[in-house]
C-alpha positions in Angstrom: 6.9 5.8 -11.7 3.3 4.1 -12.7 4.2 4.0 -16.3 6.0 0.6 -16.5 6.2 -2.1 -13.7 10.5 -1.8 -14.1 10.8 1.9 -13.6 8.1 1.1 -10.5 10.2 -1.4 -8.8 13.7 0.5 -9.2 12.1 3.5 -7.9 10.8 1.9 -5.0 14.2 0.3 -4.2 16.1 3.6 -4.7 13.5 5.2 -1.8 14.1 2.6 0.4 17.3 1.5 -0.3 18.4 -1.4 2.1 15.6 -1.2 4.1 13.4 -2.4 0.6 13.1 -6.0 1.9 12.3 -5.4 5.2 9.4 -3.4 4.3 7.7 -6.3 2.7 8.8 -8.6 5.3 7.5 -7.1 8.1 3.9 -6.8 6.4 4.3 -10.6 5.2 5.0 -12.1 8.6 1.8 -9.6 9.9 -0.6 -11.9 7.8 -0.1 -14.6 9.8 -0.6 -17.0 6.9 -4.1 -15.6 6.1 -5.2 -15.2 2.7 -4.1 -11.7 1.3 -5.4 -9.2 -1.0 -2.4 -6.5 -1.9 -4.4 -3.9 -2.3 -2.9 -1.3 -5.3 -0.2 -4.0 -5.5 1.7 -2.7 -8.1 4.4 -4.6 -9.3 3.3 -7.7 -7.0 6.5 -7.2 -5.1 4.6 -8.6 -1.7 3.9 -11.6 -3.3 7.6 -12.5 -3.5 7.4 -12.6 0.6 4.4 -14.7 0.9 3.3 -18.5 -0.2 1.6 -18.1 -4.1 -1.6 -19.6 -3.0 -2.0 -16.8 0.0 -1.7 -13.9 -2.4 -4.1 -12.0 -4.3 -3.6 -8.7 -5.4 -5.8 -5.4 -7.3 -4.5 -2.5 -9.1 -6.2 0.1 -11.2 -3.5 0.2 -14.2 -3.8 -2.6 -16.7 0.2 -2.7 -17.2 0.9 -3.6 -13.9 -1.9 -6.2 -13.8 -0.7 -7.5 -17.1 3.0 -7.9 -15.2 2.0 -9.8 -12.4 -0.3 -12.1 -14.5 2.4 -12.7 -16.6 4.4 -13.9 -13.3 1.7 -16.3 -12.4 -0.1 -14.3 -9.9 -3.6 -13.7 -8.9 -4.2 -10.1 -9.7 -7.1 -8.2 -11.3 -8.0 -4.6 -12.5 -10.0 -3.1 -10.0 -11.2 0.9 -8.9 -11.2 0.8 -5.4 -12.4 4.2 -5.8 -15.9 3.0 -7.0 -15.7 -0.7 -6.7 -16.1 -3.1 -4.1 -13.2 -5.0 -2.9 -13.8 -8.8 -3.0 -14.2 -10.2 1.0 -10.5 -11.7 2.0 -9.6 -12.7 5.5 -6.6 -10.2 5.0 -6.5 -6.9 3.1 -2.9 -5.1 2.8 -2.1 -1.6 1.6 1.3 -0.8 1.2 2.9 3.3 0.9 -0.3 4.3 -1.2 -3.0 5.3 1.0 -2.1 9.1 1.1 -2.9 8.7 -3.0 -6.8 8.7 -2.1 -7.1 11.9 0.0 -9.4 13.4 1.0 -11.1 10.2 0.6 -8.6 8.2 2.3 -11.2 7.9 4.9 -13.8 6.3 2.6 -10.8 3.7 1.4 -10.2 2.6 4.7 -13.7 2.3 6.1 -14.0 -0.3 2.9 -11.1 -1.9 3.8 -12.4 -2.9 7.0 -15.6 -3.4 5.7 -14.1 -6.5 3.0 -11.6 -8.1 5.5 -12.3 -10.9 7.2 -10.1 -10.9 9.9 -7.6 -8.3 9.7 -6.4 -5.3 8.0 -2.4 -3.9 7.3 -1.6 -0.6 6.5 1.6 0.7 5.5 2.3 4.1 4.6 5.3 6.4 4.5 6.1 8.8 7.3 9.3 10.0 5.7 8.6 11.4 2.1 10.5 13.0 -0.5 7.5 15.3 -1.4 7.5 17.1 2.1 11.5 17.3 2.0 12.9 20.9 2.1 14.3 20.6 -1.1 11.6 22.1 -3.3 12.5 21.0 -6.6 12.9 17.0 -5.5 9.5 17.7 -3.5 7.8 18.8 -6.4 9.3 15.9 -7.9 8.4 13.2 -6.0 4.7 14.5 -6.0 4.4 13.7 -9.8 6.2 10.8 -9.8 4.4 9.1 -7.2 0.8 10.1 -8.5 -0.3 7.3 -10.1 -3.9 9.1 -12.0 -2.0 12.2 -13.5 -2.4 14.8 -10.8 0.1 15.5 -7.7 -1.0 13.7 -4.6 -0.3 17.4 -2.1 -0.3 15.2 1.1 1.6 13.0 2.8 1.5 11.6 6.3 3.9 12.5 8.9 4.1 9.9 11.9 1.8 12.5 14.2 -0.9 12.4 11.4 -0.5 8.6 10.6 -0.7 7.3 14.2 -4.0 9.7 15.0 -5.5 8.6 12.1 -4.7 4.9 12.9 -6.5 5.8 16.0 -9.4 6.9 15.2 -10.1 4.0 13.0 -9.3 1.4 15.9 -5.9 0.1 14.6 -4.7 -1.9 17.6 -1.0 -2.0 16.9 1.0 0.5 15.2 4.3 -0.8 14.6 7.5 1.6 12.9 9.2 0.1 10.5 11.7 1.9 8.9 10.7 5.0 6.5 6.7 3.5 7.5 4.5 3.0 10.2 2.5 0.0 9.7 -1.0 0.0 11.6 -2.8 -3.7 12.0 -6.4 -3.4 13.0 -8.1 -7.0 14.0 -11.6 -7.7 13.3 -13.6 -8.7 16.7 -16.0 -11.5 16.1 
């Protein structure tokens, strides 16, 4: 689903079906008008949910970067793997974090480390690739790896919320298919 930004985008809205929009909403109305990175933004479908001059987005694959400047938006080709994230008063990442482990933890400790004020995590607790049915679990891993190897793990909503936890996420809020954690930087 990484190879082209259409394939991405009707992907996602086959997964999430009617609850597509509400996804994006209910991170949107978290940033509470802050400035935004969309962190592995993808299409830039977040940006559709908040004002143009609040949204910024990164993403390691030059297509989808290429889409969403050719829509006008503020996105550049970045490795969060090995580069820093630029400082922003609010970094989001939406259904992609379980694509880093085991160095998830090393991707969220820079998260906090470049936001501002506050940081949004959403990520799937219902996934096709830990479904029963073997065949669409096997699947979804290779379509939803975006660097040519299958992502193994997922989050359940046990794992998610411990992990959200340990890093200090104050509010951990369901959301359909997700949980989304918010954790607010103390000054």
């Amino acid at each position: 689903m990484f190879w082209h930004p259409a394939l991405y985008r009707l992907t996602v809205r086959v997964m999430y079906g009617t609850g597509f929009h509400r996804r994006y909403q209910a991170v949107a109305d978290l940033t509470d008008g802050l400035e935004t990175l969309d962190v592995c933004c993808g299409d830039g479908s977040l940006a559709n949910y908040l004002p143009k001059n609040q949204y910024r987005g990164v993403d390691l694959h030059q297509i989808f970067v290429s889409h969403c400047q050719r829509k006008g938006l503020s996105v550049m080709q970045l490795n969060i793997q090995n580069e820093p994230l630029p400082k922003t008063p609010c970094l989001v990442m939406m259904a992609s974090l379980y694509q880093f482990i085991p160095q998830h933890k090393k991707i969220v400790i820079e998260l906090i480390r470049s936001a501002e004020h506050r940081v949004i995590i959403s990520e799937p607790i219902q996934n096709l690739a830990t479904g029963k049915n073997s065949m669409v679990a096997w699947l979804a891993k290779r379509l939803a790896d975006p660097v040519g190897g299958a992502a193994p793990y997922r989050f359940d909503e046990q794992s998610l919320r411990i992990f959200f936890d340990r890093f200090g996420f104050q509010r951990i809020i369901p959301n359909g298919r997700e949980l989304i954690g918010v954790l607010d930087k103390i000054s």
